[in-house]
PyMOL Python script that loads the backbone (N, CA, C, O; Angstrom):
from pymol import cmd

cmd.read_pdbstr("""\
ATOM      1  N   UNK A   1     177.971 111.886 152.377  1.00  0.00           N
ATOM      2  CA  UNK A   1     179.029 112.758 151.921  1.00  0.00           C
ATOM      3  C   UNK A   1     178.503 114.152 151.571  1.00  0.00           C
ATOM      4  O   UNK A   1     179.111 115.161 151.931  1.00  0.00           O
ATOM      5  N   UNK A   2     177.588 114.190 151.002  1.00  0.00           N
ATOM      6  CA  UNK A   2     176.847 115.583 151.113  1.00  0.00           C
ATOM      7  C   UNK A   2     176.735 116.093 151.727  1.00  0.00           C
ATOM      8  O   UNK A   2     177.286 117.188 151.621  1.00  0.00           O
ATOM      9  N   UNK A   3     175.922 115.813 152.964  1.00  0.00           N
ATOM     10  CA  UNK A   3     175.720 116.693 154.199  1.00  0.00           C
ATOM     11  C   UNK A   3     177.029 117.124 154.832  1.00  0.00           C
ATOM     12  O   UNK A   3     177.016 118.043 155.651  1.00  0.00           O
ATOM     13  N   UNK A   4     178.391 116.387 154.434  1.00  0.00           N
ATOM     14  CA  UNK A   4     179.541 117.106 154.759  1.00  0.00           C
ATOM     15  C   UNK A   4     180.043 117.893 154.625  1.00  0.00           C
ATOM     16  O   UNK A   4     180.745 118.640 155.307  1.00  0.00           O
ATOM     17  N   UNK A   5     179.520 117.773 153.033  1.00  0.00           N
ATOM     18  CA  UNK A   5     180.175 118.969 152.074  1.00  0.00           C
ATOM     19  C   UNK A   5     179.622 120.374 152.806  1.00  0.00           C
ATOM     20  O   UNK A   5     180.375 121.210 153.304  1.00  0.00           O
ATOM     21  N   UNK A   6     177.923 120.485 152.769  1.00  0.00           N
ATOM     22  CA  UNK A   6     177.259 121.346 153.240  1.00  0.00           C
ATOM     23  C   UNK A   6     178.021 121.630 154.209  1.00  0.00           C
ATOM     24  O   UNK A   6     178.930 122.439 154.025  1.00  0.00           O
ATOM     25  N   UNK A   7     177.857 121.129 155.260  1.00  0.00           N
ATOM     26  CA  UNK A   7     178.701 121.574 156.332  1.00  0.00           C
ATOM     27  C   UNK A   7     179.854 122.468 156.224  1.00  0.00           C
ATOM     28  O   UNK A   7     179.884 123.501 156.892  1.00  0.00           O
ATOM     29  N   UNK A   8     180.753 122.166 155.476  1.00  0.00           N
ATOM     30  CA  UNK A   8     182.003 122.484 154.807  1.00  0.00           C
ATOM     31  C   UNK A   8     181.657 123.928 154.544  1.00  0.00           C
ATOM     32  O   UNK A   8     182.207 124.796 155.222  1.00  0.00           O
ATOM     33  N   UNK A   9     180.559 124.330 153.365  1.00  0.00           N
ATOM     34  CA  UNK A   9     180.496 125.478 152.715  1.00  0.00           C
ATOM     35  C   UNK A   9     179.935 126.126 154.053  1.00  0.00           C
ATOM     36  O   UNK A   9     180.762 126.894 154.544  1.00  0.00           O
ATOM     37  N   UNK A  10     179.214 126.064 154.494  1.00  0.00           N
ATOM     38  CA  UNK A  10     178.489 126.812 156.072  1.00  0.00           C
ATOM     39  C   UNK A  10     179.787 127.135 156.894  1.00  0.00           C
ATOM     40  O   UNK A  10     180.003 128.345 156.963  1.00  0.00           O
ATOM     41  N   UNK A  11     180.611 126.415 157.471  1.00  0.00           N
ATOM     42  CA  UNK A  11     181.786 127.140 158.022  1.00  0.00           C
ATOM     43  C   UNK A  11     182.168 128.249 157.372  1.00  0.00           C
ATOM     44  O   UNK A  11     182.106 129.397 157.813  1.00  0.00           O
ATOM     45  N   UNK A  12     182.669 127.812 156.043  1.00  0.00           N
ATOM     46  CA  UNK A  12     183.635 128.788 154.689  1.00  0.00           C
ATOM     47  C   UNK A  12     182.726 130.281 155.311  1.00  0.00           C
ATOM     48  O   UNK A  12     182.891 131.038 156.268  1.00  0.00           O
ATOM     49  N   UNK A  13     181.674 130.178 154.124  1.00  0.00           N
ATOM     50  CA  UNK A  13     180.651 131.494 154.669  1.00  0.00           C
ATOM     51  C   UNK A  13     180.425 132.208 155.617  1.00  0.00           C
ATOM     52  O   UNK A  13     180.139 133.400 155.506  1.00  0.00           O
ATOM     53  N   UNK A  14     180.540 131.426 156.983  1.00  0.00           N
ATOM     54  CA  UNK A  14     180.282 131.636 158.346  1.00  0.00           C
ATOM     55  C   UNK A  14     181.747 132.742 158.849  1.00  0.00           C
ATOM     56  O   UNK A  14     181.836 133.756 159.542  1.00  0.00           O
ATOM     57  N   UNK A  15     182.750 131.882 158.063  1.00  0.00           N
ATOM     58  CA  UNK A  15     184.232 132.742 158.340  1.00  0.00           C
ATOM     59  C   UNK A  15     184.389 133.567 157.561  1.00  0.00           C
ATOM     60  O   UNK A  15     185.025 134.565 157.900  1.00  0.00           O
ATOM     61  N   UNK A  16     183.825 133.443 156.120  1.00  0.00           N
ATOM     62  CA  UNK A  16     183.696 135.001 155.298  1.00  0.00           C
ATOM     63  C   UNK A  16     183.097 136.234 155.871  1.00  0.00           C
ATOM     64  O   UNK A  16     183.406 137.385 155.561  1.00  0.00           O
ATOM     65  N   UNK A  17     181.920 135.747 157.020  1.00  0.00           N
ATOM     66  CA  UNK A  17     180.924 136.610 157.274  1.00  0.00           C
ATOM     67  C   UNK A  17     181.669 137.247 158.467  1.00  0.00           C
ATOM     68  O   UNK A  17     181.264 138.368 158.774  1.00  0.00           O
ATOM     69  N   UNK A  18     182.550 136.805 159.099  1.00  0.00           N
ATOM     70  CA  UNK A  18     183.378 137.142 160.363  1.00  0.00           C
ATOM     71  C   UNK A  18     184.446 137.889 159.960  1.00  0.00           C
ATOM     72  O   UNK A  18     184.906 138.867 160.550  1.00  0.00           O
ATOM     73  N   UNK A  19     184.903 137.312 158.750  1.00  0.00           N
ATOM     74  CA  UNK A  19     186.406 138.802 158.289  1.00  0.00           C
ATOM     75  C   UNK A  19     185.485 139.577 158.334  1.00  0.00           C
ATOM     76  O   UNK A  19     185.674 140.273 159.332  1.00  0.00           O
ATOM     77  N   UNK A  20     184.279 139.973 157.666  1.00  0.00           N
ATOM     78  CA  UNK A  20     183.828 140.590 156.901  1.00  0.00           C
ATOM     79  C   UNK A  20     183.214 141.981 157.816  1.00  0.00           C
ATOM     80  O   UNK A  20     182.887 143.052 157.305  1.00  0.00           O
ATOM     81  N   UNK A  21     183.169 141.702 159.025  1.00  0.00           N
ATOM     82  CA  UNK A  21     182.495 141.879 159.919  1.00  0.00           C
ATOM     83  C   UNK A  21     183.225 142.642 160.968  1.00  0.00           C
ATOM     84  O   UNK A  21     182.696 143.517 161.655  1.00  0.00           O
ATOM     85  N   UNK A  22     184.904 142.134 161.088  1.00  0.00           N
ATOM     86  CA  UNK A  22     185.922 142.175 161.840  1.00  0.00           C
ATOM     87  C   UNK A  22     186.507 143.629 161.000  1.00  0.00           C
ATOM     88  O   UNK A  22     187.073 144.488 161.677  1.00  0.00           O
ATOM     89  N   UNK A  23     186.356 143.802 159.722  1.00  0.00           N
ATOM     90  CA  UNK A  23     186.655 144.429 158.899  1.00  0.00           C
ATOM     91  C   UNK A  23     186.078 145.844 159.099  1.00  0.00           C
ATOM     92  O   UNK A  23     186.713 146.898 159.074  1.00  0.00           O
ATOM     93  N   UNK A  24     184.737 145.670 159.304  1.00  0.00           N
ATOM     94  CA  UNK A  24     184.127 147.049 159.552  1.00  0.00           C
ATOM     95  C   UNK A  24     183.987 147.702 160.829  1.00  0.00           C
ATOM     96  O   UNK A  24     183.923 148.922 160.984  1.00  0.00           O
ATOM     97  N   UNK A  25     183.931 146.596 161.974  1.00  0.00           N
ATOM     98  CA  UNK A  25     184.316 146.836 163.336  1.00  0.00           C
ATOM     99  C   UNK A  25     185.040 148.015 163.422  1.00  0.00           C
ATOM    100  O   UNK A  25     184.500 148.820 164.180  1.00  0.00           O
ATOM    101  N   UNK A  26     186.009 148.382 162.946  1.00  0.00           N
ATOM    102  CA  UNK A  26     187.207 149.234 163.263  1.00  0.00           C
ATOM    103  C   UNK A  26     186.225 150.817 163.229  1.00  0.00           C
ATOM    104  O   UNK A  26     186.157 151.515 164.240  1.00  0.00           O
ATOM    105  N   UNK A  27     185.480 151.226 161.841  1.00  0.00           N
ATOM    106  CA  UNK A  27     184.456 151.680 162.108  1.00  0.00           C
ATOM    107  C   UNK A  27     182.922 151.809 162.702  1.00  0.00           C
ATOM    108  O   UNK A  27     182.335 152.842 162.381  1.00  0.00           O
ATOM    109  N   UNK A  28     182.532 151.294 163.159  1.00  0.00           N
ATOM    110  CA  UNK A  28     181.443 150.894 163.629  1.00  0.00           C
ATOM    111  C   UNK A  28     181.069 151.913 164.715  1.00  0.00           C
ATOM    112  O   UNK A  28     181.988 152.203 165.481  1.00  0.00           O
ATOM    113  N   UNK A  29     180.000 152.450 164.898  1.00  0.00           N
ATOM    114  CA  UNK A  29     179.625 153.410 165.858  1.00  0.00           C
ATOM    115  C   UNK A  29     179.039 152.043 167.060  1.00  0.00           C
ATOM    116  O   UNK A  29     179.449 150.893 166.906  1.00  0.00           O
ATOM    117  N   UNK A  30     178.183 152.366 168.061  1.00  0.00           N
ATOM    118  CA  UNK A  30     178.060 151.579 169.009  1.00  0.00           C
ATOM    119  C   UNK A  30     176.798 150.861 168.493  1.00  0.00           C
ATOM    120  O   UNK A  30     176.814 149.630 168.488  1.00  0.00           O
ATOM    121  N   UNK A  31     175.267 151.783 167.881  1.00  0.00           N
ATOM    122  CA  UNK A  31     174.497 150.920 167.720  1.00  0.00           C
ATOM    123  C   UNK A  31     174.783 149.705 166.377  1.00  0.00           C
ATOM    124  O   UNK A  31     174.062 148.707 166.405  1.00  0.00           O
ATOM    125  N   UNK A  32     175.944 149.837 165.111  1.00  0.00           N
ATOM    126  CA  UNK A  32     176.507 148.998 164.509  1.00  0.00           C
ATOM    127  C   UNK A  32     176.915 147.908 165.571  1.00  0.00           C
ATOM    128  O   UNK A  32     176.533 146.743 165.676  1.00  0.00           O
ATOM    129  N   UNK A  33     177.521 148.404 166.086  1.00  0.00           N
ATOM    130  CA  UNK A  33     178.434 147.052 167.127  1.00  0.00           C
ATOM    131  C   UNK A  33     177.295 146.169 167.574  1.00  0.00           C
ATOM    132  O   UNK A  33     177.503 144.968 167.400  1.00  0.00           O
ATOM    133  N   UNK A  34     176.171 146.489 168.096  1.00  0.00           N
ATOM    134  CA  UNK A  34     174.810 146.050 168.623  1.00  0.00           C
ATOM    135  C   UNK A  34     174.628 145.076 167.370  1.00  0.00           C
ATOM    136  O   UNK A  34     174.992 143.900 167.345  1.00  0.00           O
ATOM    137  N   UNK A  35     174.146 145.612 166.572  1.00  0.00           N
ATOM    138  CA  UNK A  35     174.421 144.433 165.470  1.00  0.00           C
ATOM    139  C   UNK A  35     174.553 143.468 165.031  1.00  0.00           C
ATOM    140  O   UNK A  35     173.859 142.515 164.680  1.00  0.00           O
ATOM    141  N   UNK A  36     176.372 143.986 165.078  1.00  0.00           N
ATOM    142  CA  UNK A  36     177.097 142.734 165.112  1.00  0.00           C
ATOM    143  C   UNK A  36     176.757 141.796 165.826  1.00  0.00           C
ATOM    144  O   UNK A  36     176.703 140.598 165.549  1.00  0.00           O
ATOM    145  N   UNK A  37     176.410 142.571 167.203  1.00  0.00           N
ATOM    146  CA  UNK A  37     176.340 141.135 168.309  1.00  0.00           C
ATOM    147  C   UNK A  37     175.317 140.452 168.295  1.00  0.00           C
ATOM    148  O   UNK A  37     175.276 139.294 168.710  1.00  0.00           O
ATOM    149  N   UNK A  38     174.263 141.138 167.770  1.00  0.00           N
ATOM    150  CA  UNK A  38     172.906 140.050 167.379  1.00  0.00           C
ATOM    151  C   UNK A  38     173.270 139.392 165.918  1.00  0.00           C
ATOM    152  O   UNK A  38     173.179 138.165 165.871  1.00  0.00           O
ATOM    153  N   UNK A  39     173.481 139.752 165.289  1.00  0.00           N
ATOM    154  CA  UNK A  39     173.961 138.998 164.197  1.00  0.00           C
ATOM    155  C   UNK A  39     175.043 137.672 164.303  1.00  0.00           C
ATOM    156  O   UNK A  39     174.735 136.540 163.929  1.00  0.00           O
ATOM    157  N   UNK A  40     176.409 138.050 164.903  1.00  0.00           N
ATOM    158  CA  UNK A  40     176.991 136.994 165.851  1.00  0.00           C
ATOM    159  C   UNK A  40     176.010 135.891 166.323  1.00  0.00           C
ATOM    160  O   UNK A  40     176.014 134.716 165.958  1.00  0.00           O
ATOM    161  N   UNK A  41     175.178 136.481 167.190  1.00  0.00           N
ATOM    162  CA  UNK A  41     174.356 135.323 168.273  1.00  0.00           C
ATOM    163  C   UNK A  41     173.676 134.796 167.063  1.00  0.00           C
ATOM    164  O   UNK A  41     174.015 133.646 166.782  1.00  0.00           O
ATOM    165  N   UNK A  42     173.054 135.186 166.504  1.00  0.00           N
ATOM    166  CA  UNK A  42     171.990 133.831 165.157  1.00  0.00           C
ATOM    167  C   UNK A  42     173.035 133.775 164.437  1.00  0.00           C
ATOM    168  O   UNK A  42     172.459 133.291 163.463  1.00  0.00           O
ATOM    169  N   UNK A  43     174.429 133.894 163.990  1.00  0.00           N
ATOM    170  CA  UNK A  43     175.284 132.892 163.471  1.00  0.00           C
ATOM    171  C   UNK A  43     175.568 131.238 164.218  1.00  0.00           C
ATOM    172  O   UNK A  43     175.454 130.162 163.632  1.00  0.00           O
ATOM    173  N   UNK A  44     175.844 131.395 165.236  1.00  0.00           N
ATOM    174  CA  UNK A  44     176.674 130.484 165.901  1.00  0.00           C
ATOM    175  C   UNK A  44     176.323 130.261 167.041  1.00  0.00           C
ATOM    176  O   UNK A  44     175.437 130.973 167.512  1.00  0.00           O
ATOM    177  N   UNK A  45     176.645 129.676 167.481  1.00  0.00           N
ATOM    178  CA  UNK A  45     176.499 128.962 169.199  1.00  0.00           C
ATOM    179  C   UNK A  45     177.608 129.688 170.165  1.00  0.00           C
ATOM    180  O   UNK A  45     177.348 130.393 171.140  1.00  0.00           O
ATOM    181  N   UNK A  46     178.571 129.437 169.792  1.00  0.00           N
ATOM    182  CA  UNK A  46     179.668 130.177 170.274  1.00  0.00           C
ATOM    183  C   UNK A  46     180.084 131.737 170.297  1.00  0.00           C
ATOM    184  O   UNK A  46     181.118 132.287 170.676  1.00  0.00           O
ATOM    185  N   UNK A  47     178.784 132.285 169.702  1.00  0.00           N
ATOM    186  CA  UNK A  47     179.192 133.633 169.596  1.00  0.00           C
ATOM    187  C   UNK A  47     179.287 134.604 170.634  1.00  0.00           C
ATOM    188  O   UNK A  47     179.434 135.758 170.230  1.00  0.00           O
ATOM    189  N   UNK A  48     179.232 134.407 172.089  1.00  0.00           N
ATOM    190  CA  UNK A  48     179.587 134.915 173.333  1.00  0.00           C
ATOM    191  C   UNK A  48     180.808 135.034 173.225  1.00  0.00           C
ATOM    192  O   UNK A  48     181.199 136.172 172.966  1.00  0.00           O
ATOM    193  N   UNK A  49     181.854 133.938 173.377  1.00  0.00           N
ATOM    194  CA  UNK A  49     182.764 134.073 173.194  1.00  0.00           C
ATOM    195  C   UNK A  49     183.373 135.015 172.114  1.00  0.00           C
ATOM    196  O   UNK A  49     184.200 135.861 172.456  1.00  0.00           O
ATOM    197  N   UNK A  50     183.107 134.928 171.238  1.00  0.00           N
ATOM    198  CA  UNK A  50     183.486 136.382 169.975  1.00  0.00           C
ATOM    199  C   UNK A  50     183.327 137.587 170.541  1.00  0.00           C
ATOM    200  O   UNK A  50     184.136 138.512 170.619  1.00  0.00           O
ATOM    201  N   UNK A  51     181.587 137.464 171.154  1.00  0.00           N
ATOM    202  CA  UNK A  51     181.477 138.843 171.341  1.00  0.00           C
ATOM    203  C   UNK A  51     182.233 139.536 172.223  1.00  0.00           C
ATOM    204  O   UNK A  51     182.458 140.746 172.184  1.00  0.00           O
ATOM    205  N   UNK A  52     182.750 138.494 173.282  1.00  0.00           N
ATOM    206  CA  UNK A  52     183.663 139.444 174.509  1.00  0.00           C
ATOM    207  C   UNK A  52     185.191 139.883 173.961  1.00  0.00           C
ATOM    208  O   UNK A  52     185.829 140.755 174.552  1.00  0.00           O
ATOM    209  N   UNK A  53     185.638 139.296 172.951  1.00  0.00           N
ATOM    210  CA  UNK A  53     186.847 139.143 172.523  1.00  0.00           C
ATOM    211  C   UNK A  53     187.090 140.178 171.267  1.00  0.00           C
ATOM    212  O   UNK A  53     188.151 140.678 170.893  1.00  0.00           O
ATOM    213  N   UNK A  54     185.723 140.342 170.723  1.00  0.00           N
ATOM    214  CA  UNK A  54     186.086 141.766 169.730  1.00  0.00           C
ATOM    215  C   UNK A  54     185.288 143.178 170.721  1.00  0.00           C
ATOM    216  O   UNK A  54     184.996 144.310 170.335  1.00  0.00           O
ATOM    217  N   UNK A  55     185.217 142.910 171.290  1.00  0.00           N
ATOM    218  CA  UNK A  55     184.947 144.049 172.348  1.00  0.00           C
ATOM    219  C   UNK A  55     183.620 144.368 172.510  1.00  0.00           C
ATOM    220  O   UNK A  55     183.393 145.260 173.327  1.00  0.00           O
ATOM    221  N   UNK A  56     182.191 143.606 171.644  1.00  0.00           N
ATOM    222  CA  UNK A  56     181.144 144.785 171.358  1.00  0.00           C
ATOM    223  C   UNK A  56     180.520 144.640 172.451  1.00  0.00           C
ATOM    224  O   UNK A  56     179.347 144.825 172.125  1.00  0.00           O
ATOM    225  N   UNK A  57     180.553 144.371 173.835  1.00  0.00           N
ATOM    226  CA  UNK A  57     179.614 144.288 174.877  1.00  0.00           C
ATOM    227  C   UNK A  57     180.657 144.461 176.228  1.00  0.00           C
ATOM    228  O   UNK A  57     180.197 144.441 177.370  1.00  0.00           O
TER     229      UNK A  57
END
""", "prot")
cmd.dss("prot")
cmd.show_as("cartoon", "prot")
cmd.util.cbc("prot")
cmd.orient("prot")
């Protein structure tokens, strides 16, 4: 049951870190956006998909 929980809080965070992120996008010059997208990629597995969909590549 623990390791669930963990799990649990790692999403939460993971999606805090994505408003959070989505938030500043709007400003972001290009090497910010770069960034993001390395930051994205060592979040998640799936972060290709993000990256094509908030535009930074």
């Amino acid at each position: 049951m623990i390791e669930r929980q963990k799990e649990i809080r790692r999403r939460r965070k993971r999606r805090a870190n994505y408003s959070a992120m989505k938030a500043k996008l709007n400003k972001a010059d290009a090497t910010t956006k770069e960034k993001f997208a390395q930051k994205l990629r060592k979040m998640t597995p799936g972060a290709d998909n993000l990256v094509k969909s908030w535009g930074l590549e």
